[in-house]
C-alpha positions as a printed NumPy array, in Angstrom:
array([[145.032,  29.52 , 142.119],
       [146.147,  26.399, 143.807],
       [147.564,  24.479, 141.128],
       [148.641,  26.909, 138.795],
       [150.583,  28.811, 141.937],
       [152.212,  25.037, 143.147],
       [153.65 ,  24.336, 139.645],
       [154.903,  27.72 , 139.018],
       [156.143,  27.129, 142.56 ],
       [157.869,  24.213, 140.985],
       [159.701,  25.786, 138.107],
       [161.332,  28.032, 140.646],
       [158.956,  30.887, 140.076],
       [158.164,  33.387, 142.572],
       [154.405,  33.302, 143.013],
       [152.273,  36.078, 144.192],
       [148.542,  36.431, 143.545],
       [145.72 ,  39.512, 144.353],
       [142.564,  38.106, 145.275],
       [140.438,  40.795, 146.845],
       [137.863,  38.258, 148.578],
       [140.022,  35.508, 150.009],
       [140.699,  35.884, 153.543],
       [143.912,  36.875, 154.476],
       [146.635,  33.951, 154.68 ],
       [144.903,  31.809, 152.28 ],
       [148.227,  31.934, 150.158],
       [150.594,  31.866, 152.548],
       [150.291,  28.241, 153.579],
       [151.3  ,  27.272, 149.634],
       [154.291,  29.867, 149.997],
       [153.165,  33.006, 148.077],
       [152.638,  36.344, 148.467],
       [149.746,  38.001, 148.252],
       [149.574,  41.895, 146.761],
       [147.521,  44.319, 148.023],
       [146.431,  45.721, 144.308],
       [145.939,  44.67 , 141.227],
       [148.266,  47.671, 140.031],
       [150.861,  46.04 , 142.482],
       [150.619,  42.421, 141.134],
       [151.361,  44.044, 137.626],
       [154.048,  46.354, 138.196],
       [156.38 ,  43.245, 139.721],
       [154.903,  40.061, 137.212],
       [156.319,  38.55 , 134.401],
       [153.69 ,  36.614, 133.353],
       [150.68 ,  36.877, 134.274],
       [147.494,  34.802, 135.052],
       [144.267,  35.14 , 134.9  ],
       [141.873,  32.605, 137.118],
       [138.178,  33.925, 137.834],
       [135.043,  33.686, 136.388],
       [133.968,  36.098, 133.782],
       [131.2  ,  38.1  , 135.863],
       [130.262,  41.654, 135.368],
       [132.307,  42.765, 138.537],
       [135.37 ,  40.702, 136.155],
       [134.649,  42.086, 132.92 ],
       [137.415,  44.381, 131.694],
       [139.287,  43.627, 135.113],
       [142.742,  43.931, 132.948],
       [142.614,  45.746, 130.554],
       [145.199,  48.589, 128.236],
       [145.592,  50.166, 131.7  ],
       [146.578,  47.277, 133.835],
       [148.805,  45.876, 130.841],
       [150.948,  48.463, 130.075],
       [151.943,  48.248, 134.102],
       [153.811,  45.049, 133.152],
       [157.569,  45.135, 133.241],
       [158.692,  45.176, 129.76 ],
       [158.95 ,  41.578, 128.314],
       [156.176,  40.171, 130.617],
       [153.814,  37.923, 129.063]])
């Protein structure tokens, strides 16, 4: 999350991130926000990223569901 969210930080993107086992604050210290769902981080992205390894608990993590909560036009 680190690098991706600094660069996008770069380009003048708004960054937030959901990351359900992270302590609280971790993000705040690179200047994003962190979302309290998963559902949350989709409804506002407009592109979104995926950074985790592909575990059971991961598996299907986004899926139709979680996609069609994307604003129209989000990649």
């Amino acid at each position: 999350m680190t690098a991706t969210a600094q660069r996008a930080s770069a380009l003048g993107m708004e960054v937030a991130y959901y990351a359900p086992y992270r302590p609280p604050g971790c993000g705040e210290a690179l200047g994003v926000r962190r979302a309290a769902t998963l559902e949350e981080l989709a409804r506002e992205s407009w592109a979104l990223s995926l950074h985790c390894p592909l575990t059971p608990e991961t598996s299907g993590m986004i899926d139709a569901r979680v996609l069609s909560l994307l604003p129209r036009g989000a990649c």
